[in-house]
Every structure is written in C-alpha cells, then in structure tokens.
C-alpha positions in Angstrom: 6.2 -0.3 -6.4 8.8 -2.4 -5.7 11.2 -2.8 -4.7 14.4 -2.5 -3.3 15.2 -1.2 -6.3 15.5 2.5 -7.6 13.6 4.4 -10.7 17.5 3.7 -12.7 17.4 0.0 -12.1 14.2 -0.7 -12.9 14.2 -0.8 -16.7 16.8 -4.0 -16.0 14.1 -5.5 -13.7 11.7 -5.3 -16.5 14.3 -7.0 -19.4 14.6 -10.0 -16.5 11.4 -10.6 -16.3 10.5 -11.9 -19.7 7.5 -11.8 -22.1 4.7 -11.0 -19.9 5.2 -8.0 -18.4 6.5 -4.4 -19.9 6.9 -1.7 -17.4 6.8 1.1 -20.0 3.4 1.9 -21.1 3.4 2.7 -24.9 2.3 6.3 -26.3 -1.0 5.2 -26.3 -1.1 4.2 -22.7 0.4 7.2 -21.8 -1.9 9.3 -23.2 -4.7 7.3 -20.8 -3.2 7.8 -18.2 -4.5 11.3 -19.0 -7.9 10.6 -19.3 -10.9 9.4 -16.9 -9.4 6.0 -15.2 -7.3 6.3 -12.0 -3.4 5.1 -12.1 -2.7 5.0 -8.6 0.0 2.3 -7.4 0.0 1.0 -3.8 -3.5 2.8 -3.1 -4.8 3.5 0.1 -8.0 5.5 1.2 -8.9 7.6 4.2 -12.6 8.1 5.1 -13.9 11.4 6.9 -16.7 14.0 7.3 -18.7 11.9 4.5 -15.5 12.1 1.9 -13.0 9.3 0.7 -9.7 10.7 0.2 -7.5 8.5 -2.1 -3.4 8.8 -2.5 -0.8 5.9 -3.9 2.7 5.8 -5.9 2.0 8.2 -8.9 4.1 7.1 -12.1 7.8 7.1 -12.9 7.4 9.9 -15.1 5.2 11.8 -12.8 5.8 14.6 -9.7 8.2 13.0 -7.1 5.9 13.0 -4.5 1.7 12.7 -3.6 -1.2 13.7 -5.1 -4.5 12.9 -3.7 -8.4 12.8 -5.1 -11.4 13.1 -3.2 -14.9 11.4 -3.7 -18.2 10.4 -2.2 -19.1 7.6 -4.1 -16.0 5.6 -4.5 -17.0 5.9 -8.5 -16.4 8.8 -9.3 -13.1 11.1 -8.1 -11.9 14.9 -8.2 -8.2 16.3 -7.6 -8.1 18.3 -4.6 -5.8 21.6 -4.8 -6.4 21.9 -7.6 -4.4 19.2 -8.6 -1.5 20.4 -7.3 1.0 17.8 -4.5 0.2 17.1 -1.2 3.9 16.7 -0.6 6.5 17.4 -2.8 10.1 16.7 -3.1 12.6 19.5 -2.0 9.3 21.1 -0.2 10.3 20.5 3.3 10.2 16.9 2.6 12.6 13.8 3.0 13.4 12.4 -0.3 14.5 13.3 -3.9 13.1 9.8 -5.6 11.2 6.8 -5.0 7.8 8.0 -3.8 6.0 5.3 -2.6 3.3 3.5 -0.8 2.0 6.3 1.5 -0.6 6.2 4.1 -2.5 9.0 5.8 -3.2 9.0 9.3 -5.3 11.1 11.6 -4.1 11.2 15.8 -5.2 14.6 18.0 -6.8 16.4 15.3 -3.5 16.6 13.3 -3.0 14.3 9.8 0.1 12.5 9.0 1.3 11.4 5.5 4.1 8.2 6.3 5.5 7.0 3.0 8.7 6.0 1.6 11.4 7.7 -0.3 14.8 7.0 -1.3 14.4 3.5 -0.1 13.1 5.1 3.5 10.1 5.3 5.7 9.3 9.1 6.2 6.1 11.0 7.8 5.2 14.6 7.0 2.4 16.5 9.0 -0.7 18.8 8.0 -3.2 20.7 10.0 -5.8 19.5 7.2 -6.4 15.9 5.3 -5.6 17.6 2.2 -2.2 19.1 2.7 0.5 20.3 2.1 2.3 18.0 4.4 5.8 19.0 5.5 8.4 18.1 8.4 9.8 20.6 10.5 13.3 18.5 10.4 13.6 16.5 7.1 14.5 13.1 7.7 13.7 9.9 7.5 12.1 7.7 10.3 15.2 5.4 10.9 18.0 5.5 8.7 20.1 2.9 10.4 19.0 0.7 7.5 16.7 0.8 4.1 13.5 0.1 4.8 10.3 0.9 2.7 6.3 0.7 2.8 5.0 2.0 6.3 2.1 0.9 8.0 1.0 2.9 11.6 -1.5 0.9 14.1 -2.7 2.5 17.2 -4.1 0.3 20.0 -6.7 0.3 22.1 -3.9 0.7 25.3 -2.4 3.6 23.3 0.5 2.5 21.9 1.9 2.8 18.4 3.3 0.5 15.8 5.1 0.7 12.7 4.6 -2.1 10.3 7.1 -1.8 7.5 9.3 -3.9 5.0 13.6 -3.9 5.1 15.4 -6.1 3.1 17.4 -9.3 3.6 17.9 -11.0 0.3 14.1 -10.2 -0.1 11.4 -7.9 0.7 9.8 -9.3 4.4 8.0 -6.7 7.0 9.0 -5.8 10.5 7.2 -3.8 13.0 8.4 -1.9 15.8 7.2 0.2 18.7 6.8 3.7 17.8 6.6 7.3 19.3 4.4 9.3 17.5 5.8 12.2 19.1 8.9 11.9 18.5 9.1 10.2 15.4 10.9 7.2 16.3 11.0 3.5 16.3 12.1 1.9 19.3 15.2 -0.5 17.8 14.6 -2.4 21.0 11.0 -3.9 19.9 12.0 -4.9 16.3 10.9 -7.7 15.0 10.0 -9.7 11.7 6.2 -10.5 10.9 6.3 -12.7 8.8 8.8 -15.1 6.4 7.5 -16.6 2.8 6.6 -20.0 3.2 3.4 -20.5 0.9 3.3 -21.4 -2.4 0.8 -18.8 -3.7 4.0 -16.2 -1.7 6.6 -17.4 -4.3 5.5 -18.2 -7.7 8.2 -16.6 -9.4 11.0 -18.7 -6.5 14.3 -18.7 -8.0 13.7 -15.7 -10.3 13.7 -12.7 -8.1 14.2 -13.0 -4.0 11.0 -13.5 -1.9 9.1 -10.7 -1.6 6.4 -10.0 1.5 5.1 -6.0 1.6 2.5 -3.7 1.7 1.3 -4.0 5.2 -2.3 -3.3 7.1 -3.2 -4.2 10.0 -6.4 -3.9 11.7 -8.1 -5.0 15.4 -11.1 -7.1 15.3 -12.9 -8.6 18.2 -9.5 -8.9 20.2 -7.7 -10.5 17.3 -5.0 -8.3 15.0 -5.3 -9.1 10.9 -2.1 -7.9 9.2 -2.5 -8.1 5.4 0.1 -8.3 3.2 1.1 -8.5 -0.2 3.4 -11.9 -2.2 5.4 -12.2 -5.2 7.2 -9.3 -6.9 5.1 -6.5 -8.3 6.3 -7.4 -11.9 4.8 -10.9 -11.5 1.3 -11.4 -12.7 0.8 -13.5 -9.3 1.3 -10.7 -7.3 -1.3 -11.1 -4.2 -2.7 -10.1 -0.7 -3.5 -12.7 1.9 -3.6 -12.2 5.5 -2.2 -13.1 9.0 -3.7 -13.1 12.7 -2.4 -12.9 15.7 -3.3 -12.2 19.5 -0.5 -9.0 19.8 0.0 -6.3 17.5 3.8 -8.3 17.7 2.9 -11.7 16.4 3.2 -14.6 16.6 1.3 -14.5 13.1 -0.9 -17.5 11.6 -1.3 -17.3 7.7 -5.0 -17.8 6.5 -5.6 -20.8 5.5 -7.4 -19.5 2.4 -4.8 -17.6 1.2 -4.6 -15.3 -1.3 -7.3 -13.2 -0.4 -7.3 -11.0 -3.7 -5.5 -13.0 -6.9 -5.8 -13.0 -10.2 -7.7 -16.0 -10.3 -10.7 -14.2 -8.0 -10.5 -10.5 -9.5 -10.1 -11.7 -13.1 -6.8 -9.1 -13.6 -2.9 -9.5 -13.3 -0.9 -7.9 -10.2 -3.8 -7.4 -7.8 -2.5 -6.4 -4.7 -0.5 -4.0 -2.4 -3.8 -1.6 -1.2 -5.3 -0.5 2.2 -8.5 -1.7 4.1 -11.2 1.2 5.2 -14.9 1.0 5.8 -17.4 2.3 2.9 -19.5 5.6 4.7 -22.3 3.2 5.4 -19.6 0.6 7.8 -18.7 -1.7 5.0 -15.3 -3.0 4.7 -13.2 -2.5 1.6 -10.0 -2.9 0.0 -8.1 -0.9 -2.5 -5.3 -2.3 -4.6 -3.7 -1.7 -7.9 -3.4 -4.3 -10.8 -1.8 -4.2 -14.0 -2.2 -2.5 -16.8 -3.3 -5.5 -19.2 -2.0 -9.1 -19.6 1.1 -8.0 -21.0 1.9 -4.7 -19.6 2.5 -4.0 -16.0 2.8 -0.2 -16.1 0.6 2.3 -15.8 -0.7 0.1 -13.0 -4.8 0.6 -12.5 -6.3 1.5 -9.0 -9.6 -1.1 -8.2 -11.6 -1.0 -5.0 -13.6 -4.5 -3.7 -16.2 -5.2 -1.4 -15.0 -7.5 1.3 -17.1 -10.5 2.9 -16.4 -11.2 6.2 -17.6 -14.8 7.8 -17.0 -15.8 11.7 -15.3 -19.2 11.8 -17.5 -20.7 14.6 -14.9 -23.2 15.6 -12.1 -20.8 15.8 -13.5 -17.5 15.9 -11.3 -15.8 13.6 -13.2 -14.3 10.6 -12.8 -16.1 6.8 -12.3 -13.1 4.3 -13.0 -13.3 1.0 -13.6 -10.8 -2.1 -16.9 -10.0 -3.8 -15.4 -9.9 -7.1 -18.7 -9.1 -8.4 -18.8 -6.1 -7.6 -15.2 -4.7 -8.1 -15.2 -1.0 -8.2 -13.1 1.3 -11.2 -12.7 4.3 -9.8 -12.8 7.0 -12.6 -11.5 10.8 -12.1 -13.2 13.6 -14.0 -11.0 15.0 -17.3 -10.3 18.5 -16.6 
C-alpha cells in the first residue's frame, strides 16, 4: 500500500492523482472481490512441507489485520482457518490500522509474522505457519520514528537484518542489525540502502515525493540481491528492479536492466511490491500485485512469475529477467 499515508488520507491521494487511477473499486468490483481471483496487495509467499502459504495487505474495507491461503499448485488457493485472521487487531497485536506488507518468517522451529501497522514495523509469533500470531508485549519494533514495510535476512554468519522503509520527504529503505531475540534494531548499524536516482524510479517526479519500498533481499553465490519497488503505488509505473552488493549493508549497485517487472514486460499497470521464494521443484519466483484495470487501481490483483536467471560471465552477477509468458493468476475457491 503506500504510503506514508493513513486509510483517512488516502481518498485525497486518489483526487491528486488524476484520470488514470481510481482507488475505489465500483459495486461491481466489489462484488469480485468476492468471487474466485485473489486481491492480495504487497504479496508474499512462504514455501514448506510441500505447501505455499500466501498473505499480503487485504483491502481498506476488509479485517484490520492478515489473512492467509494455502496451495500446492500456485493456481489454485484455499483459506486456512477457516478463513478466519492470522492476526488481528486488538488480539494481542500492535496496531489499530494500516495493515500492511507482511512477511512470514520461520527461525528455531518458531514462525514470525513482521508487518506494519499504524505507520510501524511490528512482529507477532506462532508455534504454527498458520497462526494466530500474537506478541507477548504489544509494540512496535522501533518507535523512535515511522517506519513501514519489513524485510528480515539471516546470514550465513548468523546475524539478522531488518530491511525496511522510513520517510524523508519520500519513501527510501534502511536496514539495520537486528536481535531476533529481543526484538530490536540496533540504532547503531542504521543505514540507508538505497536513494532514487533512475528514471524508471521517478516517473511521476514532481507529483508525489520519491518513493523506494517493498524490500527482499536474498544471498546468491556470495553476492546479496535486494529488490525493491519505484514510483508511488497509485502510478501505473509502479516497478521492482534490483540491487547487489558484497554485504548485507551495501554499498548497493542498481541493475543495469532495471525494472525487473513493469508494465511494459507483464502487460498490466502497478506491477510490483511482492516477495521472491523458490517453486517446490527449486525454481525461483516472484509475487506482486498490479492494478485492478487501466483505470482503477483498487482492488489491486495478486500475480506470481517465473523468474530467469542468467550468470553475467564478465561480472558474475546474475541478469534477472521475467518470463512473462507464463505469469501465474492465482484463483481461490468460492465458498
């Protein structure tokens, strides 16, 4: 979603932004939302025990909190409990609005949901994938400042990370050392990822603030790739490119064929903000939402795309590109 705005501002964000978006689907789309395609914003997916488990930012008129489906296919998905939350506001859980971006996590046999609410990064535990997750101490993560869409990377020395996005006249992500333990950050080890310099990062410049969110970050032979989404969500330019670097703290190089997943190569509006994960057979992915149709960003629609992955021989990063070929809808069964 996003973002440094709340649920009550965002009807003004949708007036600004002219004729080709409209964050309020009509009746009709409403009513779809209801039926067999999945409307999951800022998607992500965690793979275990043969099972794909999907979660994302649920509407503005929906349950202030997480709901998750469950799948072996990556086609076709079922709600798990029943349908009911996997964390819920005012259920031994931070926040009272704003549900966003989540990501579930598995360390020492026991699953974590971080996410943001109320403009902060939170993380709720579970002794099972599917919930309910709770904190014994509601709070957020670190409340000296806002700061929204969290990211958790574990290295191969053991130590945690938490990518994340605070604002500064803009959207732009940080990472910091972190204690899963505790639940802390360490202030000390804070620093900024990335800024927006590249064109396809600031279609829209001079119409809303630069915007850089949605982290994932993932260790491949040695090297650290951090994706990332550009452009506000509203604008149909909306993307995801990447970044390497050789320490889970930058410096980071933007790929030179940035964006990764656009418009122009999946063929809809607002593709981006999603999660990488490997397919059951070891194949990489990535998950993203889009928007709803050429004029309407809202209810956004959740799409899943095989990834191709090339070894630059001279520089021995990889090249990553989509196989929009073979873009996946992911459908849930009407109860």
């Amino acid at each position: 979603m996003k973002k440094n705005l709340i649920w009550a501002d965002l009807a003004l964000a949708c007036m600004a932004a002219g004729v080709f978006v409209s964050c309020n689907g009509n009746a009709e789309q409403q009513q779809e939302m209801k039926g067999e395609e999945i409307f999951y914003a800022d998607p992500t997916i965690f793979v275990e025990n043969g099972k794909y488990y999907m979660t994302g930012t649920l509407g503005a008129d929906s349950v202030n909190g997480f709901k998750m489906l469950v799948s072996t296919d990556l086609e076709n998905w079922a709600p798990v409990n029943d349908g009911q939350p996997v964390l819920e506001s005012g259920k031994s859980a931070f926040g009272t609005a704003g549900f966003w971006a989540p990501q579930v996590y598995k360390d020492g046999g026991k699953y974590y949901l971080f996410y943001t609410a109320d403009e902060q990064v939170a993380v709720a535990e579970a002794p099972v994938v599917t919930g309910p997750y709770v904190q014994d101490t509601v709070r957020p993560i670190d409340d000296s400042e806002k700061n929204i869409d969290p990211f958790v990377f574990k290295d191969d020395d053991g130590k945690y990370y938490l990518y994340h996005v605070r604002f500064n006249h803009g959207n732009y992500i940080w990472v910091a050392e972190y204690d899963i333990n505790t639940g802390n950050i360490d202030p000390s080890t804070l620093v900024q990822c990335l800024d927006c310099t590249d064109k396809w990062e600031k279609t829209d410049a001079g119409k809303w603030d630069p915007i850089m969110e949605g982290p994932t970050v993932i260790k491949l032979d040695g090297t650290y790739y951090l994706f990332y989404s550009a452009n506000h969500f509203l604008n149909p330019d909306y993307a995801m490119g990447y970044a390497t670097a050789g320490s889970p703290l930058g410096p980071w190089t933007k790929h030179e064929g940035n964006p990764v997943i656009h418009r122009s190569k999946v063929g809809e509006n607002g593709s981006g903000h999603g999660d990488w994960f490997y397919s059951l057979d070891g194949k990489p992915y990535y998950v993203y939402h889009v928007h709803y149709n050429d004029t309407a960003v809202s209810p956004r629609r959740t799409r899943i795309a095989p990834l191709v992955l090339n070894k630059d021989a001279e520089t021995g990063l990889l090249d990553i590109t989509v196989d929009s070929s073979r873009i996946i809808i992911p459908r849930v069964a009407v109860p």
